[in-house]
C-alpha positions as CSV (number, residue, x, y, z in Angstrom):
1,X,8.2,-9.2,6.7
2,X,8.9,-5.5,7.9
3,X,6.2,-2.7,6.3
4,X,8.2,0.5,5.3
5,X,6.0,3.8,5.5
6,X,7.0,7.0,3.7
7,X,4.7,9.6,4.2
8,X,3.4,11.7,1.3
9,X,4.8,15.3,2.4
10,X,3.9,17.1,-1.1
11,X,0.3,16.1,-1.0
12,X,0.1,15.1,-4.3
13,X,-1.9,13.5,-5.1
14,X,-4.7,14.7,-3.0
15,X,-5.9,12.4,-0.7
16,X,-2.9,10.0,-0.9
17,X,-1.2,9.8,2.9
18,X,2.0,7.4,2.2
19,X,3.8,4.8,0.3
20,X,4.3,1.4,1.5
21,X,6.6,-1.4,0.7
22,X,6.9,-4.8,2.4
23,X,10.3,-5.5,3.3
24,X,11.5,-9.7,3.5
25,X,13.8,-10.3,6.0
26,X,13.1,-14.5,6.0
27,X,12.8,-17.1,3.4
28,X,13.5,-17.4,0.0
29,X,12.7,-13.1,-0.4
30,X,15.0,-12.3,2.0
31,X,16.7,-9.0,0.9
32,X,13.9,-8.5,-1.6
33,X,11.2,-5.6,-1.2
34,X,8.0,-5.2,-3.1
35,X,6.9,-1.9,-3.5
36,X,3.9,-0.1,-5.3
37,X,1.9,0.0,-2.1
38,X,-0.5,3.2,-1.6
39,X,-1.9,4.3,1.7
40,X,-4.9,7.0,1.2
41,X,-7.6,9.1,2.5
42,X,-11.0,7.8,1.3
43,X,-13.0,10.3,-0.8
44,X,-16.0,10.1,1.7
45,X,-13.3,11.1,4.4
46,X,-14.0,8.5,6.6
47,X,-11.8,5.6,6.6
48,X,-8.8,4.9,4.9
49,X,-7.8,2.3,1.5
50,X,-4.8,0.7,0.2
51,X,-3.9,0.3,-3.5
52,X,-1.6,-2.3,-4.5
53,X,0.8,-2.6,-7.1
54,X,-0.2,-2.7,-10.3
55,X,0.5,-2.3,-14.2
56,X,-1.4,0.1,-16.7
57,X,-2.0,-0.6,-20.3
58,X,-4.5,0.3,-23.1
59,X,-7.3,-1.6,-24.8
60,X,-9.5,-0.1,-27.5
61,X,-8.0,3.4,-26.0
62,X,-9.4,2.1,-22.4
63,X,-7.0,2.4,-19.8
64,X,-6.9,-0.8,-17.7
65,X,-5.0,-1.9,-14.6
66,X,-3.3,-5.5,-14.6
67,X,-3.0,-6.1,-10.3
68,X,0.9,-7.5,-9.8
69,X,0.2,-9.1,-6.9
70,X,-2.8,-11.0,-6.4
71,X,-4.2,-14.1,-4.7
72,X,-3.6,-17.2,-5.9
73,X,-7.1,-18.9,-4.2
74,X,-8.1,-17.3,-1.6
75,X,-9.7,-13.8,-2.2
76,X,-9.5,-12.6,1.0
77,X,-5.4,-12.9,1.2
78,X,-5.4,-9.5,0.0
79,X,-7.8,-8.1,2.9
80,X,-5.3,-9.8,5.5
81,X,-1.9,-7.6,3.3
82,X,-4.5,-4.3,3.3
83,X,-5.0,-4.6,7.2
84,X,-1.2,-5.1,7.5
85,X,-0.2,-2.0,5.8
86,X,-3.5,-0.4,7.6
87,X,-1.8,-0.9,10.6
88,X,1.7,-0.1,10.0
89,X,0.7,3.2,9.0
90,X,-1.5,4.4,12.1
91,X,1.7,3.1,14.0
92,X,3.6,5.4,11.9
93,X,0.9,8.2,12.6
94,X,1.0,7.8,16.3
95,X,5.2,7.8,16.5
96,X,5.2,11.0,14.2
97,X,2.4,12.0,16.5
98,X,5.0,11.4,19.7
99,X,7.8,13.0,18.6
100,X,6.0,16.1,16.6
């Protein structure tokens, strides 16, 4: 699996730093992508969070999010994705730090 960053040049929406997808290049998703991946700032300023992919709907005029990818036991399968995109993106930051 390869992690595609695009940084977020318009900043809009404040506080969000990139995009992410996770490229397959093995298995049975090989050639596939899943994208919906958010890299941004966190609202205290320190630290950094990932959002994931995810559908909205309504209920009762609520508006809800329904997570597209989730665990299917373990809860802490999504930390290990979040760390992996965490890390793609401060590579990113430190290449575009390089050649700027």
């Amino acid at each position: 699996m390869v992690i595609k960053i695009t940084p977020n040049d318009k900043g809009n929406p404040a506080g969000k730093l990139a995009d992410a997808e996770l490229h397959f290049d093995a298995g049975e998703l090989d050639g596939m992508k899943l994208v919906g991946f958010a890299v941004w700032e966190r609202r205290s300023g320190t630290g950094r969070n990932v959002t994931f992919p995810a559908r909205a709907y309504s209920v009762n005029g609520e508006r809800r999010s329904f997570a597209l990818l989730r665990p299917l036991a373990d809860g802490t399968s999504q930390d290990r994705v979040r760390d992996l995109i965490l890390h793609a993106y401060a590579d990113f930051e430190s290449r575009a730090a390089v050649a700027g």
